[in-house]
C-alpha positions in Angstrom: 19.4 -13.1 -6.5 21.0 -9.9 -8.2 17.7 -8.7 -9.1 15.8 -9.6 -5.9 18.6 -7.0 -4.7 17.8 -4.7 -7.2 14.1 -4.3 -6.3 15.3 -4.2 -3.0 17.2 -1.2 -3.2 14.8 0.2 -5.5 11.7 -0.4 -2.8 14.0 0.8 0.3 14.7 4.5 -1.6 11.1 5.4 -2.4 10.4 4.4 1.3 12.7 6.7 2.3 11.6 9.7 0.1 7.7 9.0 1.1 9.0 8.5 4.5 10.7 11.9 4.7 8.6 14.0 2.8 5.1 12.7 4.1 5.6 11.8 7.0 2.2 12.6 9.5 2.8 14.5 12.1 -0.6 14.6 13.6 -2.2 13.0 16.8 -5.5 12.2 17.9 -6.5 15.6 20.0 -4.8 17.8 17.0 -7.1 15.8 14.5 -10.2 16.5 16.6 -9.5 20.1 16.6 -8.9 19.8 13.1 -12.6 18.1 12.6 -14.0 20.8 15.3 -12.7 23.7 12.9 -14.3 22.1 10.2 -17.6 22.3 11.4 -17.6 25.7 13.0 -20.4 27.1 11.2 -22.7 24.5 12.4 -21.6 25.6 16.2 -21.8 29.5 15.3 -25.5 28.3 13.5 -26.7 27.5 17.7 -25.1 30.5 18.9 -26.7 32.7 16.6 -30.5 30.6 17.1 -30.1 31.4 20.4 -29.6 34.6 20.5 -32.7 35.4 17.7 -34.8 33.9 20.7 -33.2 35.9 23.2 -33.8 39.1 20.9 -38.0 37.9 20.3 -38.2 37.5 24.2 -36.9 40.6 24.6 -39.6 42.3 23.0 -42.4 41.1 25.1 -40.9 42.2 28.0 -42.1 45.5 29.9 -41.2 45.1 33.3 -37.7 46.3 34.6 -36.3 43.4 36.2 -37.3 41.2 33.0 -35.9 43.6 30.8 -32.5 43.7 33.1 -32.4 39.5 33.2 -32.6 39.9 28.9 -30.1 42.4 28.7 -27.9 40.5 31.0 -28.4 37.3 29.2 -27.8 39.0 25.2 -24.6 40.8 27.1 -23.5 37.2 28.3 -23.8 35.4 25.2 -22.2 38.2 22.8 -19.9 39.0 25.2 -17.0 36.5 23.8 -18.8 36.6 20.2 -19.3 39.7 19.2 -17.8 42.9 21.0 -19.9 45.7 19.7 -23.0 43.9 20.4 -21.9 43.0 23.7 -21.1 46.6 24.4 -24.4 47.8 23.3 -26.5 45.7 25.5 -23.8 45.9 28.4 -24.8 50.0 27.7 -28.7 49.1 27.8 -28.0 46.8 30.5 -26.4 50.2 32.5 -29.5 52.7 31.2 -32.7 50.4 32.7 -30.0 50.3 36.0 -29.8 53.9 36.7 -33.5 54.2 35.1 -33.9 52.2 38.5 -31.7 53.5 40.1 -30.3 50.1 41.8 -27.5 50.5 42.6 -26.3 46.4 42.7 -27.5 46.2 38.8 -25.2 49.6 38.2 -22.2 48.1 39.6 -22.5 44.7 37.8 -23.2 46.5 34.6 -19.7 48.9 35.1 -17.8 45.8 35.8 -19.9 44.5 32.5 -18.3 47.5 30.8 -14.8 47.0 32.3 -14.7 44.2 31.2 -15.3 45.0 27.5 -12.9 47.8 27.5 -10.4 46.0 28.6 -10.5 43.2 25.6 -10.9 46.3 23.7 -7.5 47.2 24.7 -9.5 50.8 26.5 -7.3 50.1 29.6 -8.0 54.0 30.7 -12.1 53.6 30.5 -12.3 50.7 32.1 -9.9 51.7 35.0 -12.1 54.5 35.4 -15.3 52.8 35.4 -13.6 50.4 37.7 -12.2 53.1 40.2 -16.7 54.9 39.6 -17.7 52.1 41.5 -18.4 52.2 45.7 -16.4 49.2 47.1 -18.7 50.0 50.0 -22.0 49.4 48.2 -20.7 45.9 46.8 -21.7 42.6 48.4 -19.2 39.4 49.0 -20.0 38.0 45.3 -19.6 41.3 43.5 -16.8 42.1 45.4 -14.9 39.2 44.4 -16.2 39.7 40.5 -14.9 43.3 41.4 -11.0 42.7 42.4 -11.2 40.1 39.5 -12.0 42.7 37.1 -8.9 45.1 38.3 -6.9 41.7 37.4 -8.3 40.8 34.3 -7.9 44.3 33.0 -4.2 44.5 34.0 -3.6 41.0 33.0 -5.0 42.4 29.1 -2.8 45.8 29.9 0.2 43.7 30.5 0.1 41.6 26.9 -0.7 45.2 25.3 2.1 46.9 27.0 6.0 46.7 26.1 8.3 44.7 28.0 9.5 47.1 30.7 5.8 47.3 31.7 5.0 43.9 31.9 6.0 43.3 35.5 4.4 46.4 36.5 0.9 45.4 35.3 1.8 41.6 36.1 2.4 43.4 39.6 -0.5 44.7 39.7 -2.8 41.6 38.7 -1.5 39.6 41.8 -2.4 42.7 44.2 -5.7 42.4 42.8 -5.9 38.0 42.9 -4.6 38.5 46.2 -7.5 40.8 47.4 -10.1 38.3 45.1 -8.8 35.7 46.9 -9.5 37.1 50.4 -13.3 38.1 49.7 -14.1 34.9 47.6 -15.7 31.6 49.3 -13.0 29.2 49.9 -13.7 25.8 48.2 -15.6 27.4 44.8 -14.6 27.1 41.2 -14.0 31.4 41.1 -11.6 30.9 44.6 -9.8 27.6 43.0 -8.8 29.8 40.3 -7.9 32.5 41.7 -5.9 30.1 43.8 -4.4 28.0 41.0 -2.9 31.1 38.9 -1.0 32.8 42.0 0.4 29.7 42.6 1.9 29.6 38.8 2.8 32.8 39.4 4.8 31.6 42.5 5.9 28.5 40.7 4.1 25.9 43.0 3.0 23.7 40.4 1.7 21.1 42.5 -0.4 23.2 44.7 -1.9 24.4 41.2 -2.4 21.5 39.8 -4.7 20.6 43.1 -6.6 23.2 42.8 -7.3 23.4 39.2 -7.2 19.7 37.7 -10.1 19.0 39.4 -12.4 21.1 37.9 -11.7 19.5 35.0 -14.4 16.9 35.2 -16.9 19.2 36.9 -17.1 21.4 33.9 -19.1 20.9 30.2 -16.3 20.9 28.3 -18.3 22.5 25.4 -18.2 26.0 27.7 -16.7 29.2 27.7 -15.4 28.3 31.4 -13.4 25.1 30.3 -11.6 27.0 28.0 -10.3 29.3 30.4 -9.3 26.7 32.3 -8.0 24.4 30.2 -5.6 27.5 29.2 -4.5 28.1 32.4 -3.5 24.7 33.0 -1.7 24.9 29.6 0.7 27.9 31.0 1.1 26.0 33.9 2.6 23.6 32.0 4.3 25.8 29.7 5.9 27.5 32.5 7.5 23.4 34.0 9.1 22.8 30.3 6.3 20.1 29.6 5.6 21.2 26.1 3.4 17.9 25.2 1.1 18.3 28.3 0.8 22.5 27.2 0.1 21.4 23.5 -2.9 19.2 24.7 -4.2 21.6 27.1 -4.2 24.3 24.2 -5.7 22.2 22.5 -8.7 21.4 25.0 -8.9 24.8 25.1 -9.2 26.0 21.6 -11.5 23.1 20.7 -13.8 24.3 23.9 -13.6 27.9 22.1 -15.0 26.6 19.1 -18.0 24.8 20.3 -19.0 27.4 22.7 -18.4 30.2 19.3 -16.0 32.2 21.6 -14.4 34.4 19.4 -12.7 36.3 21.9 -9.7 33.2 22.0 -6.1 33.3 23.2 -5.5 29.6 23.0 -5.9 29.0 19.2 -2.8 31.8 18.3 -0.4 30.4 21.2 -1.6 26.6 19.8 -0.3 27.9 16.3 2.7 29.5 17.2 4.0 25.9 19.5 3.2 24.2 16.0 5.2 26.4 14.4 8.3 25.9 16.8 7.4 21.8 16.4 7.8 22.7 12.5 4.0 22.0 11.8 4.3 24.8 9.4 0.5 23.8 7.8 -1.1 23.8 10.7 0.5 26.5 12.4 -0.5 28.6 9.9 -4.1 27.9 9.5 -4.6 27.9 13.0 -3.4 31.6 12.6 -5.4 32.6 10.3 -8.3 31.5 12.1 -7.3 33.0 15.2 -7.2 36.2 12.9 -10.6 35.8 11.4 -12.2 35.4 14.8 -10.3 38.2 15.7 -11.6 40.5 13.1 -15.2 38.8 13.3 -15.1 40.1 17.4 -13.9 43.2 16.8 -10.7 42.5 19.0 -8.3 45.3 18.6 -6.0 43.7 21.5 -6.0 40.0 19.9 -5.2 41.5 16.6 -2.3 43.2 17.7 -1.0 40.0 19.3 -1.8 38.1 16.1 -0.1 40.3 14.0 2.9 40.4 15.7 2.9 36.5 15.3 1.4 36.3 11.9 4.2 37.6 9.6 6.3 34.8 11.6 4.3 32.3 10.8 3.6 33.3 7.3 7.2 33.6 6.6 7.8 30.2 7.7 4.5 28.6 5.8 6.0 30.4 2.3 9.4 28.6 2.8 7.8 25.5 3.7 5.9 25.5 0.8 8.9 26.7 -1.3 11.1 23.9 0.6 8.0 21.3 0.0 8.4 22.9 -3.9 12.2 21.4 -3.8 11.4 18.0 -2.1 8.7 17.8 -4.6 10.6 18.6 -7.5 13.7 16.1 -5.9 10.6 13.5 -5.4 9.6 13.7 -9.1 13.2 13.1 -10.0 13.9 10.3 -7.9 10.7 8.5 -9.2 11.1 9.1 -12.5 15.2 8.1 -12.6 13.6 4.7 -10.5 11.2 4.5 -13.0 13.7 4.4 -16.0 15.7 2.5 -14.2 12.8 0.0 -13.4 12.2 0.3 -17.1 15.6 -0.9 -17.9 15.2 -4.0 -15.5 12.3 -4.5 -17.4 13.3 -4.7 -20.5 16.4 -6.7 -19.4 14.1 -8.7 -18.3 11.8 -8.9 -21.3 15.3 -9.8 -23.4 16.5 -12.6 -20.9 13.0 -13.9 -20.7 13.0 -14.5 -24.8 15.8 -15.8 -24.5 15.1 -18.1 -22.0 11.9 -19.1 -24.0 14.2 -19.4 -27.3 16.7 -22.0 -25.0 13.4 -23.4 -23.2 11.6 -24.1 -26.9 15.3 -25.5 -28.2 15.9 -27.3 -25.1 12.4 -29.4 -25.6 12.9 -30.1 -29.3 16.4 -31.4 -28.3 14.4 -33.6 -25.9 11.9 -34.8 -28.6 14.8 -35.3 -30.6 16.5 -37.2 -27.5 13.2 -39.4 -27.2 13.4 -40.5 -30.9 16.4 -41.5 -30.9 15.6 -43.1 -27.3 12.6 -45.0 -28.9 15.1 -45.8 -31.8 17.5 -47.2 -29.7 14.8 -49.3 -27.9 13.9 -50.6 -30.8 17.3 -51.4 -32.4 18.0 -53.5 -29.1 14.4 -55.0 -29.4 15.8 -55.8 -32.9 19.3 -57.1 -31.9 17.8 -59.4 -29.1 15.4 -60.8 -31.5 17.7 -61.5 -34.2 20.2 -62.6 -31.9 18.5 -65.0 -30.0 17.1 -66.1 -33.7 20.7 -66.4 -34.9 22.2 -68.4 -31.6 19.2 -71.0 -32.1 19.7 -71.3 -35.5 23.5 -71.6 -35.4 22.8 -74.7 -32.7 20.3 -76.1 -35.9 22.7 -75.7 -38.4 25.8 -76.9 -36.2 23.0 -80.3 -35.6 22.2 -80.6 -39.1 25.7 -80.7 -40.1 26.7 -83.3 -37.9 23.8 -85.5 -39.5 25.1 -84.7 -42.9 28.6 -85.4 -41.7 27.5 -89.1 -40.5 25.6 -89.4 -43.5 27.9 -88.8 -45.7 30.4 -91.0 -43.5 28.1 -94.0 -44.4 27.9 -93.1 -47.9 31.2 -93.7 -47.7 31.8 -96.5 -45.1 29.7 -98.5 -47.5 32.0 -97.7 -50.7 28.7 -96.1 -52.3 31.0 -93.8 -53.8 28.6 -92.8 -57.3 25.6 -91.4 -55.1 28.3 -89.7 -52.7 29.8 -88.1 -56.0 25.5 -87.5 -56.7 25.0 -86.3 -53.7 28.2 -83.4 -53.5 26.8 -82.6 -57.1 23.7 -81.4 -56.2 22.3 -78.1 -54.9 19.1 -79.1 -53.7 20.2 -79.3 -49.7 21.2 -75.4 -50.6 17.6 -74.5 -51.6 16.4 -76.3 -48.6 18.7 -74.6 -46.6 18.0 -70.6 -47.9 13.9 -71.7 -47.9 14.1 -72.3 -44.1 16.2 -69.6 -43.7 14.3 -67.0 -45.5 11.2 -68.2 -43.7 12.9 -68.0 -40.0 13.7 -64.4 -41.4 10.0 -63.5 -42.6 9.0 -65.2 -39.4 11.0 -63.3 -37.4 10.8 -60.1 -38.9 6.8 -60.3 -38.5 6.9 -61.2 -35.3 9.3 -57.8 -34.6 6.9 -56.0 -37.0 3.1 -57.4 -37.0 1.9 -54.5 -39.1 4.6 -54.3 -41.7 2.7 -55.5 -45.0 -0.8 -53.7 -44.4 1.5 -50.2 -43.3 3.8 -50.5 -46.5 1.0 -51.2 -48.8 -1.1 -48.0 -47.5 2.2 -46.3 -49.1 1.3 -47.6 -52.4 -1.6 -47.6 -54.7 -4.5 -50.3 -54.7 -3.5 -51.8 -57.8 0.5 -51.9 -57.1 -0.2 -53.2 -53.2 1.8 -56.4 -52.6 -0.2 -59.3 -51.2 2.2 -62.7 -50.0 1.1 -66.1 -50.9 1.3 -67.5 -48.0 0.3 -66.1 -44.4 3.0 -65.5 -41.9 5.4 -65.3 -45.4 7.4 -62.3 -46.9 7.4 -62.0 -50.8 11.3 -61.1 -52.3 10.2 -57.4 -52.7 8.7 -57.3 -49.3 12.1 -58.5 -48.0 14.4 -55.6 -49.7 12.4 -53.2 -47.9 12.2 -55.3 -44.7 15.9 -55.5 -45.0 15.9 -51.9 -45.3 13.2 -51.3 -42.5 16.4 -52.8 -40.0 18.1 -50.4 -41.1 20.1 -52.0 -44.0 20.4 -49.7 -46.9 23.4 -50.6 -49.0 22.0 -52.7 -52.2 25.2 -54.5 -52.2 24.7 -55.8 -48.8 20.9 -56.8 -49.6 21.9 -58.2 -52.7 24.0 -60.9 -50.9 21.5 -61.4 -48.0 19.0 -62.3 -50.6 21.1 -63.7 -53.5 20.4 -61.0 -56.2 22.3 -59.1 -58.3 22.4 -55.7 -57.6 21.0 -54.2 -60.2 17.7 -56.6 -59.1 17.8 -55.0 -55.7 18.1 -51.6 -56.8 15.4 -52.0 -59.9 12.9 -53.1 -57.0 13.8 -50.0 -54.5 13.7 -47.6 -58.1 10.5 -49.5 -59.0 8.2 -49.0 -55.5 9.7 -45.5 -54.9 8.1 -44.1 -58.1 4.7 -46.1 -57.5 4.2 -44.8 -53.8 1.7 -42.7 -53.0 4.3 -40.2 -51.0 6.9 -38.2 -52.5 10.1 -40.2 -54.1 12.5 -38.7 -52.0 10.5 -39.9 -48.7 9.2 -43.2 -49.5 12.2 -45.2 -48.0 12.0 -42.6 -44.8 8.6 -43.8 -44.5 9.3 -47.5 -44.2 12.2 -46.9 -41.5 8.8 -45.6 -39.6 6.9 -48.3 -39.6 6.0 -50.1 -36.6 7.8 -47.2 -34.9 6.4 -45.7 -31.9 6.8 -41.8 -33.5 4.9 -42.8 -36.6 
């Protein structure tokens, strides 16, 4: 029981450091991410096959309007990927326009370059090319892609700017939603966003969430366009306090950014910096440092600003975590290896009671061998006893009979005055001898029949030529019966000597005799006959 408490305790402490110290923190959407990262370069491997086949087609092309359709295109898919490139065939884009002197292509290309400016963090350009353009000359879509420009420039202005600007510009980018709002179609995906962000900006969350989480389905969510999305409905959320809901939707958003290769991201930095404040220092910061590397691959003067003002944060925290992990580490190791001498000691504790316990357990069954000779001894000394004692009862009755026929024998001698063969018959000894014969042959009797085996067992003890064979079968010779005598278990010569009517010095010649001429060692002979016919031997 103590132990079983031991290895208790022992089990419930390194579940508690493992517990604390690795504890995952992950969940399903943060693992995908995690898995999208991972195989980025296969993503970026599409973008960049697509655009070699955008660039070939664009050779064979001679006509204006083609040539304006594959500059728009190369603008649209480097324009989140790579700025200068973008900017170069937004430029080409504008020089075949005024080359044509259309004046729709000219103002699609300005807002192209507005556009680029702005995430350029050239605020003042893209006003002006902005503020170049004719609102008269623009038709309902343009217009609409127009007053959304204004608001996506000051919306970039505002997260450049210090805080006493930022309701100025944030000012600003609802003047221009507002107008958006007022030109675009009612019931689109460019009105319903409009829609949805001045009503975050007005806090009416619900009216929001109409408009916007229905879109959510009608998207591929491997675009550019569900990532901005996505991102909106994550400040939504943000903005209500519902930091698990904004965490997911950053999340939608960043891994969206990823498949599509949009390297012009927001989501990915503000996704690192809520992992930071959840104390996922790990992730926090290698979501940072990818933010930064798309960053720099873009070109992004604006994003790098906001990343650096972020990424000494993070980095800061990520060095103590490591340092902290460095302690909890070092406190692990010590914990495990003080369990692990202590589990060492148990063991060896252990390993000394279990010797002892096989010591006791070893003594415990020679004490019970022991216990079952001297079982099987006492079995066979009451085997013995009731033998002889039945013998001795029956031939007590005899004896009692025989002397009442002596008694009325002698009587008559007697009664008849026969008095010279009564004297005769006192004188002699022969009644004795008959007397001792029968007795000796109920004893050889009996003692065969307690010990079938005794004469063939006591001669293998001997040598062929000193082996006794009795004259008569079912018969004990005299020698037989001093070590039958001592076979039950009586040793003292005296006492055999008056059992069998020998001197002493006759009894112990015989034992001295057969001990020298056995065939086992003189000091065990005698040993060896108290084993015969014994269930050990």
């Amino acid at each position: 029981m103590f132990l079983k408490r031991i290895f208790f305790a022992a089990g419930f402490v390194l579940f508690l450091v493992f517990y604390t110290y690795g504890k995952d923190k992950s969940d399903s959407i943060l693992v995908v991410l995690d898995e999208t990262i991972a195989s980025e370069r296969i993503y970026d491997q599409g973008k960049e096959q697509k655009l070699l086949e955008l660039k070939h087609q664009l050779g064979e092309y001679s006509i204006s309007e083609d040539l304006h359709d594959a500059y728009f295109q190369l603008f649209k898919e480097y324009e989140a990927y790579i700025f200068d490139s973008a900017l170069y065939y937004a430029q080409k884009h504008l020089e075949i326009s005024k080359i044509e002197n259309n004046i729709t292509w000219i103002n699609e290309c300005k807002m192209q370059l507005a556009r680029m400016y702005s995430t350029f963090a050239s605020f003042y350009e893209a006003r002006f090319l902005l503020n170049s353009i004719d609102k008269s000359s623009l038709n309902q879509e343009q217009a609409g892609a127009y007053y959304n420009s204004f608001a996506e420039l000051y919306t970039y202005w505002g997260e450049y700017s210090s805080n006493d600007e930022i309701q100025k510009y944030r000012s600003l980018r609802e003047t221009y939603q507002d107008s958006a709002l007022m030109v675009i179609p009612g019931g689109s995906y460019s009105y319903d966003i409009n829609y949805g962000r001045n009503c975050i900006d007005v806090r009416k969350f619900e009216e929001a969430e109409k408009a916007l989480l229905p879109h959510l389905s009608r998207i591929d969510p491997d675009t550019r366009n569900y990532a901005i999305l996505t991102s909106i409905i994550a400040h939504m959320y943000e903005l209500k306090g519902n930091t698990g809901l904004q965490k997911e939707y950053l999340t939608r958003s960043a891994i969206a950014d990823i498949r599509a290769s949009v390297k012009e991201n927001k989501s990915l930095g503000l996704l690192a910096y809520l992992m930071l404040n959840e104390g996922d220092i790990n992730r926090s910061n290698r979501y940072i440092k990818k933010s930064m590397e798309d960053a720099n691959f873009y070109n992004a003067r604006l994003r790098n600003v906001q990343i650096s003002k972020i990424l000494p944060i993070i980095d800061s925290a990520f060095q103590k975590d490591r340092e902290n992990s460095q302690k909890r580490l070092q406190l692990t190791i010590v914990i495990i290896v003080l369990l692990s001498l202590f589990l060492a000691g148990i063991v060896f504790y252990l390993f000394r009671q279990m010797k002892k316990l096989a010591v006791t357990r070893r003594e415990v069954i020679q004490a019970n061998k022991e216990l079952k000779k001297i079982n099987s001894r006492l079995s066979e000394t009451n085997r013995i006893k009731e033998e002889y004692i039945g013998r001795f009862l029956n031939q007590c009755s005899i004896y009692i009979e025989k002397l009442e026929v002596y008694r009325k024998f002698l009587n008559k001698k007697a009664a008849s005055h026969k008095m010279d063969e009564l004297f005769e018959i006192l004188k002699s000894s022969q009644i004795i001898k008959d007397e001792l014969k029968d007795f000796y042959q109920n004893f050889d009797s009996t003692f065969l029949n307690l010990f079938p085996g005794f004469v063939e067992q006591f001669n293998e003890l001997l040598t062929e030529e000193d082996r006794i064979v009795p004259k008569q079968e079912n018969s004990l010779t005299i020698e037989l019966r001093v070590f039958a005598l001592i076979r039950l278990g009586i040793t003292d010569s005296a006492k055999i000597a008056d059992f069998l009517r020998y001197s002493i010095t006759t009894i112990y010649n015989y034992r001295s005799k057969y001990r020298k001429k056995s065939l086992v060692p003189n000091g065990k002979f005698e040993e060896m006959i108290m084993k015969i016919g014994s269930e050990n031997s």
